[in-house]
PDB file with one MODEL, atoms N, CA, C and O in Angstrom:
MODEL        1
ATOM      1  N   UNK A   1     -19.893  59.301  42.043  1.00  0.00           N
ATOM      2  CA  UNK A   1     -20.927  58.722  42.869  1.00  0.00           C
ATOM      3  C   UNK A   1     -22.278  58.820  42.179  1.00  0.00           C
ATOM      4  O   UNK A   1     -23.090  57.895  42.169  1.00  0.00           O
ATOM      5  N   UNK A   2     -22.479  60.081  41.564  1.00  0.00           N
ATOM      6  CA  UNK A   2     -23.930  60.159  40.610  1.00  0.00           C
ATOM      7  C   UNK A   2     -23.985  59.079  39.712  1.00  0.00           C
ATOM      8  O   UNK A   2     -25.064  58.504  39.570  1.00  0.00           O
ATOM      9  N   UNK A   3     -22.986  58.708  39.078  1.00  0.00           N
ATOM     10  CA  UNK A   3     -23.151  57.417  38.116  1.00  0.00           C
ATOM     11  C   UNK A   3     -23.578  56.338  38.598  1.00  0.00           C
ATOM     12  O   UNK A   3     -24.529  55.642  38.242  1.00  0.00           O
ATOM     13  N   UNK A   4     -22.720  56.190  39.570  1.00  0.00           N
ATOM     14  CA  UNK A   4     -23.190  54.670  40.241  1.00  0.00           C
ATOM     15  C   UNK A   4     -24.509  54.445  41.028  1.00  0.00           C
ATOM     16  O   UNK A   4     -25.076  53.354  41.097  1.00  0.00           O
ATOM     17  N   UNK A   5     -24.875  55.423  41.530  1.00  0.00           N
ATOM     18  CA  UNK A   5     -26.453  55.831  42.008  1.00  0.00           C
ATOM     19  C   UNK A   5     -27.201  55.662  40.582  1.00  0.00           C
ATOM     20  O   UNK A   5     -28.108  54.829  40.562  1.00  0.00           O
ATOM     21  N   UNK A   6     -26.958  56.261  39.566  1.00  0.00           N
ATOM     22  CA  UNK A   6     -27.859  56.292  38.653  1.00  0.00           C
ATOM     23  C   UNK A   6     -27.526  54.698  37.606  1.00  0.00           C
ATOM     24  O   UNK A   6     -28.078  54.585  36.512  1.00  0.00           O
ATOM     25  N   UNK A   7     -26.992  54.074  37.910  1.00  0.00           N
ATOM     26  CA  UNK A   7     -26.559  52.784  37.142  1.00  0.00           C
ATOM     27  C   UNK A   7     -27.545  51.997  38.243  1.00  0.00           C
ATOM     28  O   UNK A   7     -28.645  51.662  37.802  1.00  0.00           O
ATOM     29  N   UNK A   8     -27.278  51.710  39.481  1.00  0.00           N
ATOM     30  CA  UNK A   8     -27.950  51.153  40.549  1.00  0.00           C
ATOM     31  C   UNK A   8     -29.829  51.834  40.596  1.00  0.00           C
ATOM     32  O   UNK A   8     -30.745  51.139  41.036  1.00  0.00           O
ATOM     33  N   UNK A   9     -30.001  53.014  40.145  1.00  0.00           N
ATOM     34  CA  UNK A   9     -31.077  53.257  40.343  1.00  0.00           C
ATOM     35  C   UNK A   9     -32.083  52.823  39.481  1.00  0.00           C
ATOM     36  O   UNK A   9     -33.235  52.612  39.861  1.00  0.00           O
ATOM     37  N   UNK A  10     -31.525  52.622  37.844  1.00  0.00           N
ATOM     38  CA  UNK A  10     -31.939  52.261  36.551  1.00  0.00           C
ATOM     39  C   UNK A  10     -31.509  50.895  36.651  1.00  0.00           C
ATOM     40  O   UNK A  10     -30.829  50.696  35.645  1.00  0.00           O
ATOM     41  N   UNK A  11     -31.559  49.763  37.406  1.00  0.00           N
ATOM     42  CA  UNK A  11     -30.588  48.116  37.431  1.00  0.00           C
ATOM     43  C   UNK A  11     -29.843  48.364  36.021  1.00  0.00           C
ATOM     44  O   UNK A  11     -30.021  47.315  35.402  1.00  0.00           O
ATOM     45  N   UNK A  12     -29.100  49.240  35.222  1.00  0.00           N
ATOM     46  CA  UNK A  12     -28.270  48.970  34.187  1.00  0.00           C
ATOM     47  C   UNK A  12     -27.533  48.670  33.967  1.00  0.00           C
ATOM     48  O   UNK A  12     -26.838  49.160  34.857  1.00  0.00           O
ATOM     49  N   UNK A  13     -26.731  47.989  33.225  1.00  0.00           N
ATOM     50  CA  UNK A  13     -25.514  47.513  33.338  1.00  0.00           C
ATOM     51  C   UNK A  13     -24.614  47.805  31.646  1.00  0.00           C
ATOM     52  O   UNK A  13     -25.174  47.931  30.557  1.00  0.00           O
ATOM     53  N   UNK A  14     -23.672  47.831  31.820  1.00  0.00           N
ATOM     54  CA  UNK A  14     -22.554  48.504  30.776  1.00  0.00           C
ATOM     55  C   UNK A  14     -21.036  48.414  31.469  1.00  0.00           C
ATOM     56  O   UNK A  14     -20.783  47.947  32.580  1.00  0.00           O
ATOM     57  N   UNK A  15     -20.437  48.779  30.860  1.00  0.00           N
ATOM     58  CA  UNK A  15     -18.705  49.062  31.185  1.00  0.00           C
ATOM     59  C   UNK A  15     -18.607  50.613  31.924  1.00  0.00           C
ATOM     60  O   UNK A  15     -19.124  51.680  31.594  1.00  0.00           O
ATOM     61  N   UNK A  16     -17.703  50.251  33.079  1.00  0.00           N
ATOM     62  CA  UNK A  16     -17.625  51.517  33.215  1.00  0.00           C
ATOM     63  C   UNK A  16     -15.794  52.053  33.772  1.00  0.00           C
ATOM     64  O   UNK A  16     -15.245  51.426  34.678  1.00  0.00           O
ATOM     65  N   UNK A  17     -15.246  52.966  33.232  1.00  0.00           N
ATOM     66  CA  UNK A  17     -14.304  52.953  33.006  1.00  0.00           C
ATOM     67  C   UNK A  17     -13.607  53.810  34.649  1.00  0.00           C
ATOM     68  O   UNK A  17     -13.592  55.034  34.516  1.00  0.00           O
ATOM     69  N   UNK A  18     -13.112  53.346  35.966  1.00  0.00           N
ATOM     70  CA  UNK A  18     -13.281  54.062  36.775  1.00  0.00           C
ATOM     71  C   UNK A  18     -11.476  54.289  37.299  1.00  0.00           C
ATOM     72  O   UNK A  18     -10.675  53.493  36.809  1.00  0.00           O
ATOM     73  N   UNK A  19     -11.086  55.074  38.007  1.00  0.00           N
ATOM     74  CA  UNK A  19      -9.720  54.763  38.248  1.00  0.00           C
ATOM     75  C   UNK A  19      -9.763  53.896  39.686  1.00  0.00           C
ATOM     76  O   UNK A  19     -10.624  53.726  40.549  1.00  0.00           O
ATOM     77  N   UNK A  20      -8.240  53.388  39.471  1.00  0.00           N
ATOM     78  CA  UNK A  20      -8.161  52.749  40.907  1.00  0.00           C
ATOM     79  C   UNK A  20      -7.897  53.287  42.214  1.00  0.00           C
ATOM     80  O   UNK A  20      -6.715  53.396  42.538  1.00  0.00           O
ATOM     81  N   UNK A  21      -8.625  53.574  42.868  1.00  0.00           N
ATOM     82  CA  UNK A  21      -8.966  54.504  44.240  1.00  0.00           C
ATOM     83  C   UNK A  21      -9.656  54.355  44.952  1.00  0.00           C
ATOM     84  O   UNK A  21     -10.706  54.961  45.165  1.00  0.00           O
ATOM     85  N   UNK A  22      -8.968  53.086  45.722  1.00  0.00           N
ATOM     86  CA  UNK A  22      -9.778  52.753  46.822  1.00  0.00           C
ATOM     87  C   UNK A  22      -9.900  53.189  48.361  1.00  0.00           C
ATOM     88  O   UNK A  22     -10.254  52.536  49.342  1.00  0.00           O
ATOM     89  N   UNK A  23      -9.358  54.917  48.190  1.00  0.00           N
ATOM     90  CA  UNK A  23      -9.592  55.251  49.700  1.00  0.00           C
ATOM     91  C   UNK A  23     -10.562  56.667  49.024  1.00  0.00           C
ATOM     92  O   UNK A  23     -10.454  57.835  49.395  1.00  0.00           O
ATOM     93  N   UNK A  24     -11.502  56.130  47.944  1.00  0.00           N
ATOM     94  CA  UNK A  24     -12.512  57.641  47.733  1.00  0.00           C
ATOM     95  C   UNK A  24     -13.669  57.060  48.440  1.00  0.00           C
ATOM     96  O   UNK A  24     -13.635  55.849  48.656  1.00  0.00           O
ATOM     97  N   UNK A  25     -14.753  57.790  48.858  1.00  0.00           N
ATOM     98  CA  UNK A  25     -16.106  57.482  49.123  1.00  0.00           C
ATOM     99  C   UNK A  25     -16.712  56.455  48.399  1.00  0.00           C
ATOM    100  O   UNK A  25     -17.503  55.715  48.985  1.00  0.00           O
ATOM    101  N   UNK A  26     -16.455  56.290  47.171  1.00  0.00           N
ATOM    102  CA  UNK A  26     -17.773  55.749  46.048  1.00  0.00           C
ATOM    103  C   UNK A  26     -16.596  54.665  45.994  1.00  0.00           C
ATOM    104  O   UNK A  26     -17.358  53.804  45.553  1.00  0.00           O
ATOM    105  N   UNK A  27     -15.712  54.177  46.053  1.00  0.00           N
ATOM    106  CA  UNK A  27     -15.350  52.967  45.786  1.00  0.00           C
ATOM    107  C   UNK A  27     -15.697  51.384  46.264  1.00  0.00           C
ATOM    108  O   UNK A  27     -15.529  50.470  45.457  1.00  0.00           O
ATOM    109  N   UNK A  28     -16.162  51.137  47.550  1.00  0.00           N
ATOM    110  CA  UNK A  28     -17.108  50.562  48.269  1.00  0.00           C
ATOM    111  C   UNK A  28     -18.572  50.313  47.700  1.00  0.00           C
ATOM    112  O   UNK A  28     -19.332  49.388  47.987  1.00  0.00           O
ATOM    113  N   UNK A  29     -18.753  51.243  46.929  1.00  0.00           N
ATOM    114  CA  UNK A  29     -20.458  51.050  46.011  1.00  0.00           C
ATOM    115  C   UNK A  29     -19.787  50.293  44.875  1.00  0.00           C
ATOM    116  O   UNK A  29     -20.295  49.207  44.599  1.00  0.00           O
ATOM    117  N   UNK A  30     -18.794  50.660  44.213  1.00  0.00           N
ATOM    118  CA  UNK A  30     -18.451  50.449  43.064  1.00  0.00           C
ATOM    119  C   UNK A  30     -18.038  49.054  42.613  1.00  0.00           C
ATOM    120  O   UNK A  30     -18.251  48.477  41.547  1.00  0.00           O
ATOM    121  N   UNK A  31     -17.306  48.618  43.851  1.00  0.00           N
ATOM    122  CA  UNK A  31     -16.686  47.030  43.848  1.00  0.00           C
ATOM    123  C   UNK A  31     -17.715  45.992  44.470  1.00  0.00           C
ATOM    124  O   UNK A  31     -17.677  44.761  44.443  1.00  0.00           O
ATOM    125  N   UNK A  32     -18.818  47.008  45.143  1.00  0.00           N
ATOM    126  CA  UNK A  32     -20.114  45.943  45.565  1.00  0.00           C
ATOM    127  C   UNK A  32     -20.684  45.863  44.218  1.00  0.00           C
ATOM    128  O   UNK A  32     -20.940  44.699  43.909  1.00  0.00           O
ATOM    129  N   UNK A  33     -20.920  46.591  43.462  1.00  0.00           N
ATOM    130  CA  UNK A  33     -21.662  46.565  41.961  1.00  0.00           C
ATOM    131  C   UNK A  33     -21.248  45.793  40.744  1.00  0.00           C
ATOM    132  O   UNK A  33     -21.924  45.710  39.719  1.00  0.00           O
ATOM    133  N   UNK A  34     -19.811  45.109  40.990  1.00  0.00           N
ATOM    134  CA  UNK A  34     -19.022  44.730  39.661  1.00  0.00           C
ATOM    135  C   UNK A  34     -19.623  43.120  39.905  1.00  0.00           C
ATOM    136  O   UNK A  34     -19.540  42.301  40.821  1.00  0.00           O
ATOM    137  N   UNK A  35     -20.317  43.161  38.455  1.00  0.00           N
ATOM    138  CA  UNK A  35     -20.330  41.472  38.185  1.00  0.00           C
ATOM    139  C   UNK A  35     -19.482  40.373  37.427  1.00  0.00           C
ATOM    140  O   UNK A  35     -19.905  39.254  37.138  1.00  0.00           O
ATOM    141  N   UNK A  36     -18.123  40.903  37.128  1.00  0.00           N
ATOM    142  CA  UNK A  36     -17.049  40.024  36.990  1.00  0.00           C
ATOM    143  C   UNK A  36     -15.631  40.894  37.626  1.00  0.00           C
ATOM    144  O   UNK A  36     -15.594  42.064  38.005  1.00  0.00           O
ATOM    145  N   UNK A  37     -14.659  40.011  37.595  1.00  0.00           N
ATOM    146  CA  UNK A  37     -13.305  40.969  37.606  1.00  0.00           C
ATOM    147  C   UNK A  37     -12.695  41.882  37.311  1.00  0.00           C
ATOM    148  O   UNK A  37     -11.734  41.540  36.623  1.00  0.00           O
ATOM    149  N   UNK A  38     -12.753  43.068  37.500  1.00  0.00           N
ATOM    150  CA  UNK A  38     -12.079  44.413  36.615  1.00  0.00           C
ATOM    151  C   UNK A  38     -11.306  43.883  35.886  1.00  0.00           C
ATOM    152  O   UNK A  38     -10.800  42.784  36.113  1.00  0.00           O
ATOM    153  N   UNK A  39     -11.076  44.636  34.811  1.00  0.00           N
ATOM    154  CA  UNK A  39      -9.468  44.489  33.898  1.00  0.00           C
ATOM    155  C   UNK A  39      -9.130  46.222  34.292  1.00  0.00           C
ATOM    156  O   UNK A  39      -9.820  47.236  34.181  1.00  0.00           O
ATOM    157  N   UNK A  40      -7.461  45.929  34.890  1.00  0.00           N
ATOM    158  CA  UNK A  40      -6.761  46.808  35.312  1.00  0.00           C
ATOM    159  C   UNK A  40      -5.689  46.998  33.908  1.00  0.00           C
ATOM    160  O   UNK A  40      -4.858  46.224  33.434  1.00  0.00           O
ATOM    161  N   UNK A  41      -6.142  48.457  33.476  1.00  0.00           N
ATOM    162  CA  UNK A  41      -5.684  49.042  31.899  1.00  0.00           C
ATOM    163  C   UNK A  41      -3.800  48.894  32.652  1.00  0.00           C
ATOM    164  O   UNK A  41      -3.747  49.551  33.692  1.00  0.00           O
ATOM    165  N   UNK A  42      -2.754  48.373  32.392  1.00  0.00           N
ATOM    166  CA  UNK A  42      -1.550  48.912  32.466  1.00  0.00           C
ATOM    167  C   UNK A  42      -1.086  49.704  32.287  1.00  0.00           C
ATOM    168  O   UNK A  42      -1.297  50.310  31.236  1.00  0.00           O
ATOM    169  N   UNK A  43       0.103  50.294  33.512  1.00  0.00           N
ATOM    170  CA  UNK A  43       0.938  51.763  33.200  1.00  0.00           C
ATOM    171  C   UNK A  43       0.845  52.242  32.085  1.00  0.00           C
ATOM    172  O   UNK A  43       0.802  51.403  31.185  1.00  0.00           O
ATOM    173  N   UNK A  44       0.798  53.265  31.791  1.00  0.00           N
ATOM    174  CA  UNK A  44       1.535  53.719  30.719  1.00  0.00           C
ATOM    175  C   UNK A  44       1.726  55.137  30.354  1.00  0.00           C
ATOM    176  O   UNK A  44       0.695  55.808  30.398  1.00  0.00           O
ATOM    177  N   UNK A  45       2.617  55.639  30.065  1.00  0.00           N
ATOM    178  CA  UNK A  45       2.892  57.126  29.788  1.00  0.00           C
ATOM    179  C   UNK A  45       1.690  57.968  28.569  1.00  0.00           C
ATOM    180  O   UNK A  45       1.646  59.169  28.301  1.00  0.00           O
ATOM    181  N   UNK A  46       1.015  57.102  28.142  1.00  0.00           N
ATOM    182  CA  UNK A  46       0.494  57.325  26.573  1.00  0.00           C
ATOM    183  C   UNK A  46      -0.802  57.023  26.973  1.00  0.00           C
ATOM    184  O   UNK A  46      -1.538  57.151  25.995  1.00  0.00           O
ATOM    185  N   UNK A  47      -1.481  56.647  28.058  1.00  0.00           N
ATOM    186  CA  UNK A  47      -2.608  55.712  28.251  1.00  0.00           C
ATOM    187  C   UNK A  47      -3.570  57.533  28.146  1.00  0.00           C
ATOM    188  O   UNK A  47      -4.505  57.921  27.447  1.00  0.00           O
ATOM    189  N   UNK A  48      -3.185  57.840  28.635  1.00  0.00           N
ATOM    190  CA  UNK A  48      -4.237  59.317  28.798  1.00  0.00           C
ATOM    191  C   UNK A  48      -3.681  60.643  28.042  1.00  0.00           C
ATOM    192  O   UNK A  48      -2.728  61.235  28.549  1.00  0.00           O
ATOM    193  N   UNK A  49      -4.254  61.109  26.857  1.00  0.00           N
ATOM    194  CA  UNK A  49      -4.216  62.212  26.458  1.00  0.00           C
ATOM    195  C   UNK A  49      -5.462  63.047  25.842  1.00  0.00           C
ATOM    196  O   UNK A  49      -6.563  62.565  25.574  1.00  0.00           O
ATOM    197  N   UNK A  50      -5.190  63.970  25.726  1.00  0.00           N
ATOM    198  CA  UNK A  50      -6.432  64.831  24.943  1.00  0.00           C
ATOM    199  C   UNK A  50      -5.736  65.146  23.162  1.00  0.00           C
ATOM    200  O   UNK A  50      -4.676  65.597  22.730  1.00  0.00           O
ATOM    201  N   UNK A  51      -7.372  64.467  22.366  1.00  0.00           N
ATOM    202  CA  UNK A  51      -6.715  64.340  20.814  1.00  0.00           C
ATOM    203  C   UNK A  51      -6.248  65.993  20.147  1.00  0.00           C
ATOM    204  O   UNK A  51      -5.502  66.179  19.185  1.00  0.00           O
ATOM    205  N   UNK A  52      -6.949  67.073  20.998  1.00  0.00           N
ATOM    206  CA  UNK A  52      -6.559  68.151  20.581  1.00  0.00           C
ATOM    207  C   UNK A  52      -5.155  68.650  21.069  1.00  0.00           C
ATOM    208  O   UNK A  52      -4.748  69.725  20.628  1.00  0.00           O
ATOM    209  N   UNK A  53      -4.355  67.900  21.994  1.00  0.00           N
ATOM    210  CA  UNK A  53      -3.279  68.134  22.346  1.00  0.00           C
ATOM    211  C   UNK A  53      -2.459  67.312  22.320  1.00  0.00           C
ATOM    212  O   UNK A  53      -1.716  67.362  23.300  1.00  0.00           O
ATOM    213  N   UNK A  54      -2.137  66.170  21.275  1.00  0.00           N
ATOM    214  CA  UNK A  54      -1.504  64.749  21.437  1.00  0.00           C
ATOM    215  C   UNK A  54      -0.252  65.002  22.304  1.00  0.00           C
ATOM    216  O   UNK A  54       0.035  64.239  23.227  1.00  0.00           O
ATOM    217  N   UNK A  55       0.591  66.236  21.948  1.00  0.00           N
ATOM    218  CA  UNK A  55       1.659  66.132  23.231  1.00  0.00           C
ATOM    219  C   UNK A  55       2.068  66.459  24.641  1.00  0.00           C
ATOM    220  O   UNK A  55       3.126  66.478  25.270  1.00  0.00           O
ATOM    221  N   UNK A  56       0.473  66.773  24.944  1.00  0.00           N
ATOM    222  CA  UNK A  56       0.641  66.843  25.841  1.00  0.00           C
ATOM    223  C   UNK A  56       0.271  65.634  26.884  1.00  0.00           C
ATOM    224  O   UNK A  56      -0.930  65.367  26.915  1.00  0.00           O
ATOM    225  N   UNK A  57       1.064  64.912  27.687  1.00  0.00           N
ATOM    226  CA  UNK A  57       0.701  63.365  28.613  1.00  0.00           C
ATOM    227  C   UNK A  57       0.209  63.560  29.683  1.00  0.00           C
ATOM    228  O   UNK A  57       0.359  64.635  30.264  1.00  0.00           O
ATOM    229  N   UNK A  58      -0.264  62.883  30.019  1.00  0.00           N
ATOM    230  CA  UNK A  58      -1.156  62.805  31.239  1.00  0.00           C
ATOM    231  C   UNK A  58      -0.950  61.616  32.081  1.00  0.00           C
ATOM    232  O   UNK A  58      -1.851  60.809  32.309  1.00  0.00           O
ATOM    233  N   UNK A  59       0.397  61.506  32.597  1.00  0.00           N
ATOM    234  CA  UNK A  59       0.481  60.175  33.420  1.00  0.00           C
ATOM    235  C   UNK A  59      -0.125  59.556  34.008  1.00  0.00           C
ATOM    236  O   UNK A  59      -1.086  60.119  34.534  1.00  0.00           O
ATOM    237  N   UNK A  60       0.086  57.846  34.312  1.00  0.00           N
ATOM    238  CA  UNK A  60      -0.938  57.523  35.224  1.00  0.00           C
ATOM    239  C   UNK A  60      -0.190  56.455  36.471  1.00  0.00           C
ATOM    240  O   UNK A  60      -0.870  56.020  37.400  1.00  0.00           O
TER     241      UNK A  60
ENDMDL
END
């Protein structure tokens, strides 16, 4: 929610990388704020890891 307050507070605009969760508080600010169509990243087992731990996965 601080981001999007502070993106909205500064009119800035950039990419912003958010998950899909539309029963959180800040999602309602978030989809009022988008000036084109999200691109929704696809499943994937591999999509999220940490480089200091490549084996460890982080589903999504």
């Amino acid at each position: 929610m601080q981001v999007l307050q502070k993106v909205q507070e500064h009119q800035a605009s950039g990419i912003l990388v958010i998950p899909y969760w539309p029963t959180q508080i800040w999602w309602p600010k978030a989809m009022n704020m988008i000036v084109q169509q999200p691109i929704v990243l696809p499943k994937s087992k591999e999509l999220l890891f940490l480089p200091n731990q490549p084996n460890k996965i982080y589903g999504t």
